[in-house]
mmCIF file of the N, C-alpha and C atoms, coordinates in Angstrom:
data_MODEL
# 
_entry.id   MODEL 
# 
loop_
_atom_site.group_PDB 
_atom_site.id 
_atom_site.type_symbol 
_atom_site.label_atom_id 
_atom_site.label_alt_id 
_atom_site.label_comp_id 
_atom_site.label_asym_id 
_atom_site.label_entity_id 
_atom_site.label_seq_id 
_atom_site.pdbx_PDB_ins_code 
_atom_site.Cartn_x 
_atom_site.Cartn_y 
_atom_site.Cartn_z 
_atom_site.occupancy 
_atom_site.B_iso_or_equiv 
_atom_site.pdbx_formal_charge 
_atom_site.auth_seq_id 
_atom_site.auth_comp_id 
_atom_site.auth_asym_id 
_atom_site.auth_atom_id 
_atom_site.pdbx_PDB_model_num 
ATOM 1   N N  . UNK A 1 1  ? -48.191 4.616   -15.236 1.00 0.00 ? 1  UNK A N  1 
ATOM 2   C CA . UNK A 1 1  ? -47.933 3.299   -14.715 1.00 0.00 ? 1  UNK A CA 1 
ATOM 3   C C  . UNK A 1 1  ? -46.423 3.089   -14.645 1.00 0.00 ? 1  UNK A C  1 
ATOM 4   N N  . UNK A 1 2  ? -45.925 2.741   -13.247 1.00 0.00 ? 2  UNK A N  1 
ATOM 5   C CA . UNK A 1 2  ? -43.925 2.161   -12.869 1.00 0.00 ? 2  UNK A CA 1 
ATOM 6   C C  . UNK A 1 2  ? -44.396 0.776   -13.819 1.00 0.00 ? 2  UNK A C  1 
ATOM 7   N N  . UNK A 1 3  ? -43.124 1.154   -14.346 1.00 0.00 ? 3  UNK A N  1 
ATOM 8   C CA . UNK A 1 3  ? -42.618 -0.298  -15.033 1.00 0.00 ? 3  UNK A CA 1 
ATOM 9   C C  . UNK A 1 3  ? -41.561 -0.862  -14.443 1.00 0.00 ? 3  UNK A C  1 
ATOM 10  N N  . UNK A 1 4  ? -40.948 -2.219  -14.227 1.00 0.00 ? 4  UNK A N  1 
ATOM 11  C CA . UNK A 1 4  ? -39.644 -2.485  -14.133 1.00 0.00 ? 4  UNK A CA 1 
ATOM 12  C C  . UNK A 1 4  ? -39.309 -3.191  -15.050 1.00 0.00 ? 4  UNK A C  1 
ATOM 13  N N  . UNK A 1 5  ? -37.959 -2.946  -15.249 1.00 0.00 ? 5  UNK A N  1 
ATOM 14  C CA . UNK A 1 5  ? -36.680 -3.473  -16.850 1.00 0.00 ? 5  UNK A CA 1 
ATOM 15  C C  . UNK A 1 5  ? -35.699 -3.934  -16.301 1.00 0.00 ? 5  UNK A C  1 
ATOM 16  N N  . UNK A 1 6  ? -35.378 -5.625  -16.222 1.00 0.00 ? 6  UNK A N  1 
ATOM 17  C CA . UNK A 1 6  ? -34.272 -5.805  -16.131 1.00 0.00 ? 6  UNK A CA 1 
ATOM 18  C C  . UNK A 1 6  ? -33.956 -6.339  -17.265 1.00 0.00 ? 6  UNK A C  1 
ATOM 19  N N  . UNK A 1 7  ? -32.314 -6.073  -16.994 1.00 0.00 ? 7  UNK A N  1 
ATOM 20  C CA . UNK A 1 7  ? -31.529 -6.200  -18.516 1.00 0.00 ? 7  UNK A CA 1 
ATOM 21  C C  . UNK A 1 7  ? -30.170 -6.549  -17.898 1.00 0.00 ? 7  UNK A C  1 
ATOM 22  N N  . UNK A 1 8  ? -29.926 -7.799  -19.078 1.00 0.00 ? 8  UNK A N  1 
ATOM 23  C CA . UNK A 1 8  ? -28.514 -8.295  -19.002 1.00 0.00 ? 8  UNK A CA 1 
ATOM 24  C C  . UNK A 1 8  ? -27.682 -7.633  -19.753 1.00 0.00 ? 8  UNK A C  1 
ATOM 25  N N  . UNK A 1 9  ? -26.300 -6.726  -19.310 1.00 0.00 ? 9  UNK A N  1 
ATOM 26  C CA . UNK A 1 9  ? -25.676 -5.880  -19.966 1.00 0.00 ? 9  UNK A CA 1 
ATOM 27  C C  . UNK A 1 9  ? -24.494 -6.602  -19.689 1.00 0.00 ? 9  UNK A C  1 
ATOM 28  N N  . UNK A 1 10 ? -23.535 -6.788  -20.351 1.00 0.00 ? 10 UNK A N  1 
ATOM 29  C CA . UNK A 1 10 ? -21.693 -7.016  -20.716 1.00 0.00 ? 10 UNK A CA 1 
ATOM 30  C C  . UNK A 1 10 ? -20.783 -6.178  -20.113 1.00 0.00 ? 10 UNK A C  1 
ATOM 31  N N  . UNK A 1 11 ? -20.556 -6.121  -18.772 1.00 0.00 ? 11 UNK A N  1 
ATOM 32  C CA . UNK A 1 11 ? -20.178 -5.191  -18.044 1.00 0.00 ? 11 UNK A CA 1 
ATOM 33  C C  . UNK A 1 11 ? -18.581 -5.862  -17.739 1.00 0.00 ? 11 UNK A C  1 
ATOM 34  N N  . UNK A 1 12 ? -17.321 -5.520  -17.558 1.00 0.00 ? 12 UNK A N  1 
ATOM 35  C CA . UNK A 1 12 ? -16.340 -6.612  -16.888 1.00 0.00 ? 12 UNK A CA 1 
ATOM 36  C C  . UNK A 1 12 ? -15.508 -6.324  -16.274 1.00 0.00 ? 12 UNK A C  1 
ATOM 37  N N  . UNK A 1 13 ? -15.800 -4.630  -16.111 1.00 0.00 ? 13 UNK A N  1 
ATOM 38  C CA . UNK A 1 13 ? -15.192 -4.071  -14.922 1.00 0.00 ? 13 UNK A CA 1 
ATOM 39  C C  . UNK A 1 13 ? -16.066 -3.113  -14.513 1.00 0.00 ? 13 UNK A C  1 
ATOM 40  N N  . UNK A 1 14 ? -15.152 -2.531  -13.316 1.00 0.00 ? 14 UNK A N  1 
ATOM 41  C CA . UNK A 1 14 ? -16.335 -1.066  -12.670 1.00 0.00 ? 14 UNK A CA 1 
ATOM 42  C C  . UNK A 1 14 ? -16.522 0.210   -13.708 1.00 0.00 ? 14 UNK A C  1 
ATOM 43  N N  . UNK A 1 15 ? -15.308 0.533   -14.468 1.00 0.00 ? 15 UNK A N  1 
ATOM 44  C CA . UNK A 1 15 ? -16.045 1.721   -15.658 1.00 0.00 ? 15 UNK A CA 1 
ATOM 45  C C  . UNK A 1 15 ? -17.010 1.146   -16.184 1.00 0.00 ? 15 UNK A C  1 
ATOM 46  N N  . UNK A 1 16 ? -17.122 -0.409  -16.659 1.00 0.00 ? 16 UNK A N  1 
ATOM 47  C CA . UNK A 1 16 ? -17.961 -0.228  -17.585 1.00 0.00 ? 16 UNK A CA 1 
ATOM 48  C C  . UNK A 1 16 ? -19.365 -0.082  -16.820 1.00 0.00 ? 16 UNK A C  1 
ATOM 49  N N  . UNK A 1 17 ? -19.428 -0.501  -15.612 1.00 0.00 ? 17 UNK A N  1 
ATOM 50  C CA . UNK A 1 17 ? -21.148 -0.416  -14.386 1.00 0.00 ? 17 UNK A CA 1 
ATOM 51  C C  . UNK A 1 17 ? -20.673 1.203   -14.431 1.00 0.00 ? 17 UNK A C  1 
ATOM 52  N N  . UNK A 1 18 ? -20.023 1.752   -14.169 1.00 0.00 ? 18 UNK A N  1 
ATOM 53  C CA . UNK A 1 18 ? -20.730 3.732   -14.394 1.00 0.00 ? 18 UNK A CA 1 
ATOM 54  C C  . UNK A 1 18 ? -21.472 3.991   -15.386 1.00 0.00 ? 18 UNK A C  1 
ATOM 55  N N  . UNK A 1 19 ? -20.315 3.728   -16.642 1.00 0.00 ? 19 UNK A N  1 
ATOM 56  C CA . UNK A 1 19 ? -21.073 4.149   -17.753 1.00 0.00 ? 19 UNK A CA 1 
ATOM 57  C C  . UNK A 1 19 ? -22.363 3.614   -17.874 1.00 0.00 ? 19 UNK A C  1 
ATOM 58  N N  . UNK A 1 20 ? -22.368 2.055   -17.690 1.00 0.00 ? 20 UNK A N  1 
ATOM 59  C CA . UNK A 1 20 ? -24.341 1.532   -17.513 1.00 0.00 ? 20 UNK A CA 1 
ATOM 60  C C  . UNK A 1 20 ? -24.661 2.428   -17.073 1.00 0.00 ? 20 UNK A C  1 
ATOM 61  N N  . UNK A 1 21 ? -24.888 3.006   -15.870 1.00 0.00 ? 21 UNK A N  1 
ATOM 62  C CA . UNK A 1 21 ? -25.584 3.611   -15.003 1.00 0.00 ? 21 UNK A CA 1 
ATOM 63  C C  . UNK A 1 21 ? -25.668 5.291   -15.287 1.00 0.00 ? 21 UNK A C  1 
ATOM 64  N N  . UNK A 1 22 ? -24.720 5.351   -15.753 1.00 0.00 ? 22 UNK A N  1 
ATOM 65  C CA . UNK A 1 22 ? -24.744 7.137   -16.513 1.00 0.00 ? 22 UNK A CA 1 
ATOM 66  C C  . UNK A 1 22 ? -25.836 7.106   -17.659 1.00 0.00 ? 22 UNK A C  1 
ATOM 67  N N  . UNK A 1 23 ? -25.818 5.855   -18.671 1.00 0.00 ? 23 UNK A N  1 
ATOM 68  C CA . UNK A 1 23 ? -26.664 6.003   -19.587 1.00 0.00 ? 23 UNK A CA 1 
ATOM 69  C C  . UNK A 1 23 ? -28.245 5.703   -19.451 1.00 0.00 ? 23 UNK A C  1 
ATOM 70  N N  . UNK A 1 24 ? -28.569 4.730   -18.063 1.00 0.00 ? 24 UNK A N  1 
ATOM 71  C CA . UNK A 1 24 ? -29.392 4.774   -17.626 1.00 0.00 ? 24 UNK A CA 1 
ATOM 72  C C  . UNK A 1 24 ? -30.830 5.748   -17.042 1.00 0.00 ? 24 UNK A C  1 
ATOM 73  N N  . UNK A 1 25 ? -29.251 6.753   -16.192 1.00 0.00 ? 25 UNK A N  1 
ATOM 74  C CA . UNK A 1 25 ? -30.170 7.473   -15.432 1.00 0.00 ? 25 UNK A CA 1 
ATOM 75  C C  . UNK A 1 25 ? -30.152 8.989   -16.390 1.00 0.00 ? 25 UNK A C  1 
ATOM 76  N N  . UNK A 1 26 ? -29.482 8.910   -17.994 1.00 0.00 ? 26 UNK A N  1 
ATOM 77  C CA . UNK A 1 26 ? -29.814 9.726   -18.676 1.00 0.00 ? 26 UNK A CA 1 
ATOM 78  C C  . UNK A 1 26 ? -31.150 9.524   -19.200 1.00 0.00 ? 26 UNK A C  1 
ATOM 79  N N  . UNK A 1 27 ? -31.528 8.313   -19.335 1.00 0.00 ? 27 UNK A N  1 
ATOM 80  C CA . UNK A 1 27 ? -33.069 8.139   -19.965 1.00 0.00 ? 27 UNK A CA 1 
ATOM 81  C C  . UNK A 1 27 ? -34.124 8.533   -19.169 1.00 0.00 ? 27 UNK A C  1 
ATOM 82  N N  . UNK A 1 28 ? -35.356 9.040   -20.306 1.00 0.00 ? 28 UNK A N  1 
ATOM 83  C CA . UNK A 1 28 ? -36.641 10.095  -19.663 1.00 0.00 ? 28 UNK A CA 1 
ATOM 84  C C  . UNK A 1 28 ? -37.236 9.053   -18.812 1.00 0.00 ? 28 UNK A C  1 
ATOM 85  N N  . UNK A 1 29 ? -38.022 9.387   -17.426 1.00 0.00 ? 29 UNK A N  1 
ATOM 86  C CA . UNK A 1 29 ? -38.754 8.904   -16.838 1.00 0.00 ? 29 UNK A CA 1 
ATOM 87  C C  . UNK A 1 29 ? -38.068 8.062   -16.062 1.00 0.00 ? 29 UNK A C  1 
ATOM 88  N N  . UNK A 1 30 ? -36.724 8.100   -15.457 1.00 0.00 ? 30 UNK A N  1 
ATOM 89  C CA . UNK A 1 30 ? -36.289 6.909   -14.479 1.00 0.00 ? 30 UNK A CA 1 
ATOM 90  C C  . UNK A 1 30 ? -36.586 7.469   -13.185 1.00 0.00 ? 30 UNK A C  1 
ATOM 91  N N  . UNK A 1 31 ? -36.710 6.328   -12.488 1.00 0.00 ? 31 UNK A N  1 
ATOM 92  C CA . UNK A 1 31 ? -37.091 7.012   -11.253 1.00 0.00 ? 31 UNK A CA 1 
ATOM 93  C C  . UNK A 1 31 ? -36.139 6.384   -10.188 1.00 0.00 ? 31 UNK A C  1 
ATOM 94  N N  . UNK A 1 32 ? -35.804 4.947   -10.233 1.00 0.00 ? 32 UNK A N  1 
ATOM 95  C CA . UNK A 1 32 ? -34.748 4.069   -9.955  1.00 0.00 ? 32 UNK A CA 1 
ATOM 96  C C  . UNK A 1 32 ? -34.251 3.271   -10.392 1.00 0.00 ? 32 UNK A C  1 
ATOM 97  N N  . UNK A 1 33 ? -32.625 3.085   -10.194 1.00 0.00 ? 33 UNK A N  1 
ATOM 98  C CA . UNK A 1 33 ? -31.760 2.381   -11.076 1.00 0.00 ? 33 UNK A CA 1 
ATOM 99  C C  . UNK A 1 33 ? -30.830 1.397   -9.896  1.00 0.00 ? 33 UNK A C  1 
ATOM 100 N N  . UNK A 1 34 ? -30.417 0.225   -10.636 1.00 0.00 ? 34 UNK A N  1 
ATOM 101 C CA . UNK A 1 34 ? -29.906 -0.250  -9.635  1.00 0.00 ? 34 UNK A CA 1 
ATOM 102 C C  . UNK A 1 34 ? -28.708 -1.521  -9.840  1.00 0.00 ? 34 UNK A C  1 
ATOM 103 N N  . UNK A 1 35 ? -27.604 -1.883  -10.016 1.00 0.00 ? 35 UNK A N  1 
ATOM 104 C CA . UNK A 1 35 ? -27.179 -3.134  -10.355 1.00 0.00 ? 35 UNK A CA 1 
ATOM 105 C C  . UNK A 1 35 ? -27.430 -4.415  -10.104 1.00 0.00 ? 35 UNK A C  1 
ATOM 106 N N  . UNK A 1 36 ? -27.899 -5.386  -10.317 1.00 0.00 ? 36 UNK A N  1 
ATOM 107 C CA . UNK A 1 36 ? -28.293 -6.629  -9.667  1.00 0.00 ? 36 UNK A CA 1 
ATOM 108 C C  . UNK A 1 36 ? -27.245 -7.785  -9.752  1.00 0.00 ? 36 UNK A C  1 
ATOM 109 N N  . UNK A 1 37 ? -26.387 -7.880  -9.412  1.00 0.00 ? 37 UNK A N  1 
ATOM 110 C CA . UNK A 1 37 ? -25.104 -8.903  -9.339  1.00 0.00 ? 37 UNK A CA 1 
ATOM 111 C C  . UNK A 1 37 ? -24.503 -9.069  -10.310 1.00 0.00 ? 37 UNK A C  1 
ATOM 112 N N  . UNK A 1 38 ? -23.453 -9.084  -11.045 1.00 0.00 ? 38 UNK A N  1 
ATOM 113 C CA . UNK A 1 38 ? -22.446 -8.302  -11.958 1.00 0.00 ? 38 UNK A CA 1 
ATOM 114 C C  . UNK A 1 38 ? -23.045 -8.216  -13.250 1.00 0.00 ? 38 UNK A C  1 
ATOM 115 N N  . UNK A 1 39 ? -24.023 -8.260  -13.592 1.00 0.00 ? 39 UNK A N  1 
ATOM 116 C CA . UNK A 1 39 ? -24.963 -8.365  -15.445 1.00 0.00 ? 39 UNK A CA 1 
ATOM 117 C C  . UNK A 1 39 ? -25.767 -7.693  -15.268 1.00 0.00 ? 39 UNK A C  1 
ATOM 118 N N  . UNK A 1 40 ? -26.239 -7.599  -14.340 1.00 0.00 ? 40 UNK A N  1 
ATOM 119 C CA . UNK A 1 40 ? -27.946 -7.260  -14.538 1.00 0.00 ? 40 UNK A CA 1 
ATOM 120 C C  . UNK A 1 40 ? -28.466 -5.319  -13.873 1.00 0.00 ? 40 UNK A C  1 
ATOM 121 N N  . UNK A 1 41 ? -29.089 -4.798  -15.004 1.00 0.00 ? 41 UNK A N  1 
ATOM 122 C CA . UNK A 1 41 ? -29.187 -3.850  -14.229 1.00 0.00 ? 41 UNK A CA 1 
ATOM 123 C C  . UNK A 1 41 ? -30.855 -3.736  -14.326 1.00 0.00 ? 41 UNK A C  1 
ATOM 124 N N  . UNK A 1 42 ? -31.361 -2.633  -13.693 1.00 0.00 ? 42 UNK A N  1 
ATOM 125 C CA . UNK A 1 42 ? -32.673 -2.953  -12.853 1.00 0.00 ? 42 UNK A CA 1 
ATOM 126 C C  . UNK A 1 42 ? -33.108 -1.881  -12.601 1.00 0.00 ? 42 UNK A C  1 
ATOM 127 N N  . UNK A 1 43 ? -34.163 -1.265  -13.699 1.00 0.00 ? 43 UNK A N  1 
ATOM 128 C CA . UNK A 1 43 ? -34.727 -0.071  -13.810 1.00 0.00 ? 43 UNK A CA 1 
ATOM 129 C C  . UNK A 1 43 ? -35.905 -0.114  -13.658 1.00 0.00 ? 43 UNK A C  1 
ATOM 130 N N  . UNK A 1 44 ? -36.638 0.863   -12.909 1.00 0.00 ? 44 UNK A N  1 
ATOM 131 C CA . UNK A 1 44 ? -37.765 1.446   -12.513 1.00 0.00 ? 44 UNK A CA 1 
ATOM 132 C C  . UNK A 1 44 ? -38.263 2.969   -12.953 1.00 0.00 ? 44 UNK A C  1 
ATOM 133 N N  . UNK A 1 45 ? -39.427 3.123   -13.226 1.00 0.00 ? 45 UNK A N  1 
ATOM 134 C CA . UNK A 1 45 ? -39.387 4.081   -13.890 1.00 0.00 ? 45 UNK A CA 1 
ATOM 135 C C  . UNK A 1 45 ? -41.036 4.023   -14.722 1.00 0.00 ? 45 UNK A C  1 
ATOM 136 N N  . UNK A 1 46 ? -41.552 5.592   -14.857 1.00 0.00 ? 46 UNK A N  1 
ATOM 137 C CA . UNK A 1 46 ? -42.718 5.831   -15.888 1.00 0.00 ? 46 UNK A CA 1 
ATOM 138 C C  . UNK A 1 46 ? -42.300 6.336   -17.039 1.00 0.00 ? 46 UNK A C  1 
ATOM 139 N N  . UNK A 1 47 ? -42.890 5.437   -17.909 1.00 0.00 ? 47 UNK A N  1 
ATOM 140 C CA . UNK A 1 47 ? -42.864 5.745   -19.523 1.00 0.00 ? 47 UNK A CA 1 
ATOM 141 C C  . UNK A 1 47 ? -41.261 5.989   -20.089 1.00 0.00 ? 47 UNK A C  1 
ATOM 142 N N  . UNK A 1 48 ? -40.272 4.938   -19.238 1.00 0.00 ? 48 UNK A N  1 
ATOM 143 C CA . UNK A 1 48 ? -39.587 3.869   -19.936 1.00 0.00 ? 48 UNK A CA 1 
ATOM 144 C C  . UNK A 1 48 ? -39.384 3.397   -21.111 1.00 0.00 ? 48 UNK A C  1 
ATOM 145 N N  . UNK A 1 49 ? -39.087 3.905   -22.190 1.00 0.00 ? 49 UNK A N  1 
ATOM 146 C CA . UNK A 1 49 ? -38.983 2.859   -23.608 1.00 0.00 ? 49 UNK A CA 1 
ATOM 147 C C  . UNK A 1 49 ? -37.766 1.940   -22.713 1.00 0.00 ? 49 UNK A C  1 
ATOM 148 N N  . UNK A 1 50 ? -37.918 0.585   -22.986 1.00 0.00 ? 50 UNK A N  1 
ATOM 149 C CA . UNK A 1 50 ? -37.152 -0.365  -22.545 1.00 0.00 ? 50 UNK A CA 1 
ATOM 150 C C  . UNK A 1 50 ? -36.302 -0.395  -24.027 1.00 0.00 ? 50 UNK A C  1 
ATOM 151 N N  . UNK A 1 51 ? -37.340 -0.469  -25.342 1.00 0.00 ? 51 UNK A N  1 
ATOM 152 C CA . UNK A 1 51 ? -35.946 -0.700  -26.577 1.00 0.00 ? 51 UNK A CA 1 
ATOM 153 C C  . UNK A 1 51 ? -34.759 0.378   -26.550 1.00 0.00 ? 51 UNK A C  1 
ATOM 154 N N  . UNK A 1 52 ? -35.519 1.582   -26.812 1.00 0.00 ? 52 UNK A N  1 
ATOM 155 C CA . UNK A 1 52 ? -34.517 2.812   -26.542 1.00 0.00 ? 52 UNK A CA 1 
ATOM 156 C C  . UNK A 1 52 ? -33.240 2.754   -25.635 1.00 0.00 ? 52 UNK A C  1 
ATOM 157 N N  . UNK A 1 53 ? -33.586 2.526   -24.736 1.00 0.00 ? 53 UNK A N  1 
ATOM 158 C CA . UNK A 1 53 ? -33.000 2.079   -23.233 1.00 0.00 ? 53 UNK A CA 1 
ATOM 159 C C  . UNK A 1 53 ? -31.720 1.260   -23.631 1.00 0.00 ? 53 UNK A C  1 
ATOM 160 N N  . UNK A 1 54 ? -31.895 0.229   -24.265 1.00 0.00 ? 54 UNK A N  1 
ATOM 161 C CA . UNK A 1 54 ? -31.191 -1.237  -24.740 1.00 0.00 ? 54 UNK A CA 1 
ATOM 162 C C  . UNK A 1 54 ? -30.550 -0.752  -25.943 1.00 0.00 ? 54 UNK A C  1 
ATOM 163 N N  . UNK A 1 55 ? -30.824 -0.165  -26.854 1.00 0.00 ? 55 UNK A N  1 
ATOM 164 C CA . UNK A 1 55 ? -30.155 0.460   -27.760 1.00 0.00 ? 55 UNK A CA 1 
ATOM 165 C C  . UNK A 1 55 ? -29.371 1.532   -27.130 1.00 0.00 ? 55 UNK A C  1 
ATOM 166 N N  . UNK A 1 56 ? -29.466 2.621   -26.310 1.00 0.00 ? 56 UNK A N  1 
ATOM 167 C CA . UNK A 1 56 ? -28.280 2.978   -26.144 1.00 0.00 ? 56 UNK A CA 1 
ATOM 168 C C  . UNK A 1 56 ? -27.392 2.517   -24.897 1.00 0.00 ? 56 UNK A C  1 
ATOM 169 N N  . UNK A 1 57 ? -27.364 1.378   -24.378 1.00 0.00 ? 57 UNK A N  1 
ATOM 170 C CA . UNK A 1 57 ? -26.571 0.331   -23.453 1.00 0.00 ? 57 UNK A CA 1 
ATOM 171 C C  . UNK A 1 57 ? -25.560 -0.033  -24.949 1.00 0.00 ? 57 UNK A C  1 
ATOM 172 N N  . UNK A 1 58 ? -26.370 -0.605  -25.597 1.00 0.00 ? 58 UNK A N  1 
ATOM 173 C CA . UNK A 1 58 ? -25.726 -1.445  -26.443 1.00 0.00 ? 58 UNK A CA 1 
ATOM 174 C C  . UNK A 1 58 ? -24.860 -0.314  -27.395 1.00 0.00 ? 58 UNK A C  1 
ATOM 175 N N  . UNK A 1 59 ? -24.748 0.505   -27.807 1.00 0.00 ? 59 UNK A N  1 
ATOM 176 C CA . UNK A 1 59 ? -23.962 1.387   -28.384 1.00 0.00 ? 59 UNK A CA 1 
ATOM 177 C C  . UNK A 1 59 ? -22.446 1.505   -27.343 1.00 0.00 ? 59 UNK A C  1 
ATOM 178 N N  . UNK A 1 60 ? -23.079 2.062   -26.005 1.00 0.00 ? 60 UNK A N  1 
ATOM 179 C CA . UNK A 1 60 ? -21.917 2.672   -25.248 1.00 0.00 ? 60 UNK A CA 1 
ATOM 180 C C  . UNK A 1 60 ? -21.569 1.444   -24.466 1.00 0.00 ? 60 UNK A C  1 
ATOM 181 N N  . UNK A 1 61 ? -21.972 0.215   -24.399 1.00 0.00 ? 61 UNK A N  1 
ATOM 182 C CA . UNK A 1 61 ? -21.290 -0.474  -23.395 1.00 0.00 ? 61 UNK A CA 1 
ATOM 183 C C  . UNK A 1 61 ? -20.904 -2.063  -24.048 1.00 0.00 ? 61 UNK A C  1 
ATOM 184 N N  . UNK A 1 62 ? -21.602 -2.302  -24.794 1.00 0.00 ? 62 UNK A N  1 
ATOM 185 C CA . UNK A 1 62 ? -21.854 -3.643  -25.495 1.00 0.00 ? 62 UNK A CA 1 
ATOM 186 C C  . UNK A 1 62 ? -23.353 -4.439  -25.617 1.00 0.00 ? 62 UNK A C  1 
ATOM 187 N N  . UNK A 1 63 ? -22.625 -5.736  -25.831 1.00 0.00 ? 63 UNK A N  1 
ATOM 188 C CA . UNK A 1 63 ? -24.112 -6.797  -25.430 1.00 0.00 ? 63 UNK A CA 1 
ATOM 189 C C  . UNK A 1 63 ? -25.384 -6.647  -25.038 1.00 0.00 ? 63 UNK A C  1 
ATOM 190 N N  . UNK A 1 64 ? -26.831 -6.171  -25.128 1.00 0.00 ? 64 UNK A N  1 
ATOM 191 C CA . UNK A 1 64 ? -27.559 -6.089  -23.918 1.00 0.00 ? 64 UNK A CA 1 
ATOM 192 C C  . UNK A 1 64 ? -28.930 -6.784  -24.331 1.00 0.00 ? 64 UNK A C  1 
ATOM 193 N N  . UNK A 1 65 ? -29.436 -7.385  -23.433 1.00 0.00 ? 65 UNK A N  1 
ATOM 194 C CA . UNK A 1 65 ? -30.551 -8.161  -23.262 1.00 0.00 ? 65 UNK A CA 1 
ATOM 195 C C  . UNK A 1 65 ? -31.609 -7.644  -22.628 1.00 0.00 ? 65 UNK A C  1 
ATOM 196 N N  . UNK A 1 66 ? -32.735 -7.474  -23.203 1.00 0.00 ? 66 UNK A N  1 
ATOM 197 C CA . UNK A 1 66 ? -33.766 -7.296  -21.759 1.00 0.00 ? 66 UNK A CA 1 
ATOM 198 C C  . UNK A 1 66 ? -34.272 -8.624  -21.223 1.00 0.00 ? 66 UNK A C  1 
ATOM 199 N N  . UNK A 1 67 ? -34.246 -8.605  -19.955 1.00 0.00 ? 67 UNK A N  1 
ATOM 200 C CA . UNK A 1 67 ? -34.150 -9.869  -19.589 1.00 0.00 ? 67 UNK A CA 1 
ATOM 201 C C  . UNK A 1 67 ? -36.309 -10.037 -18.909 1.00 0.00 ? 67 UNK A C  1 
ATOM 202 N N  . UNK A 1 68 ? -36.198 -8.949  -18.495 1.00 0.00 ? 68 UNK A N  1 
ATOM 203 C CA . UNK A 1 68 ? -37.824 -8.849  -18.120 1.00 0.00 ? 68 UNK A CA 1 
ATOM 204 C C  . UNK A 1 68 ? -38.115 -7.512  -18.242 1.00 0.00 ? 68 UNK A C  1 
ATOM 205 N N  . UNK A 1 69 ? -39.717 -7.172  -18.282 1.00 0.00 ? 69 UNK A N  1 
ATOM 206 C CA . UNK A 1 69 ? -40.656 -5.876  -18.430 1.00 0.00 ? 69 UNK A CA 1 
ATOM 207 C C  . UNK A 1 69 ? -41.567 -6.597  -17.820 1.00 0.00 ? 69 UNK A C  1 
ATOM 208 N N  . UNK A 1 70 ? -41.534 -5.290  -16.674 1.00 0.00 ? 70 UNK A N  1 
ATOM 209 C CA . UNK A 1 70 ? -43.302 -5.407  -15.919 1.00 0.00 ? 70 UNK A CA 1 
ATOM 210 C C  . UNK A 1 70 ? -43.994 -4.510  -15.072 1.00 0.00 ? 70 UNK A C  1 
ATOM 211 N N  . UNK A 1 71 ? -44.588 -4.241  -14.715 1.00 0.00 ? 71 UNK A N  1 
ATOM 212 C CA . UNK A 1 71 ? -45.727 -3.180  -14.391 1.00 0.00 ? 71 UNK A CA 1 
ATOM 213 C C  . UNK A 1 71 ? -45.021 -3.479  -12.289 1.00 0.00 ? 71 UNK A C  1 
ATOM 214 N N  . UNK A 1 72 ? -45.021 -2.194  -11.858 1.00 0.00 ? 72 UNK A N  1 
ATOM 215 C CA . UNK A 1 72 ? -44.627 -2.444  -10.555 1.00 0.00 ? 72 UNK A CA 1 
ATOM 216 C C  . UNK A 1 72 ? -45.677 -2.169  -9.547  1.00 0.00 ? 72 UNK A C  1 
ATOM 217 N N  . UNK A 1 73 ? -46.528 -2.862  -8.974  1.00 0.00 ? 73 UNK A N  1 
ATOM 218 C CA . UNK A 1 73 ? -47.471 -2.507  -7.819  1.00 0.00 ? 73 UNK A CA 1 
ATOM 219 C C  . UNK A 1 73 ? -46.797 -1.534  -7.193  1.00 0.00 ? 73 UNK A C  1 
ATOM 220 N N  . UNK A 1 74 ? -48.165 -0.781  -7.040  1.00 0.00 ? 74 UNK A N  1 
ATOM 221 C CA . UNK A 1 74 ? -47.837 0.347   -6.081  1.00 0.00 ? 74 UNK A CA 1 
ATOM 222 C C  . UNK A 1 74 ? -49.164 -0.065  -4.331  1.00 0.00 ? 74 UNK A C  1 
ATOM 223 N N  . UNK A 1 75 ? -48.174 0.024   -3.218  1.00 0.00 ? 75 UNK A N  1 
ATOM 224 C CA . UNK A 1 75 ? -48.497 -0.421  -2.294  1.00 0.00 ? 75 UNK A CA 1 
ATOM 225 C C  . UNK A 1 75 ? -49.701 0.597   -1.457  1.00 0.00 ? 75 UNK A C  1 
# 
């Protein structure tokens, strides 16, 4: 089952959106990743740990929130 994870991350320049996104698309099972207007990033993906996920945001980047988890229709 695709899940989607958005999460409010502490980002306040452009290194720090790479590194999001490096640590992102290091985690098992992503399938798509994406920024959503300067906080928010926006993962898709099977068998996702969202805590895992948020714990290592929050190590390498700062702050992070999950802001939603949910199951993604498939069309």
């Amino acid at each position: 089952m695709k899940q989607k994870i958005v999460m409010k991350v502490s980002m306040n320049c452009q290194k720090c959106k790479t590194k999001a996104l490096k640590v992102v698309a290091a985690a098992n099972g992503v399938n798509f990743m994406g920024l959503e207007g300067d906080d928010k990033v926006v993962v898709v993906g099977d068998g996702v740990d969202a805590v895992k996920l948020a714990k290592a945001l929050r190590k390498k980047i700062g702050h992070t929130d999950i802001l939603s988890l949910g199951e993604v229709k498939a069309n």
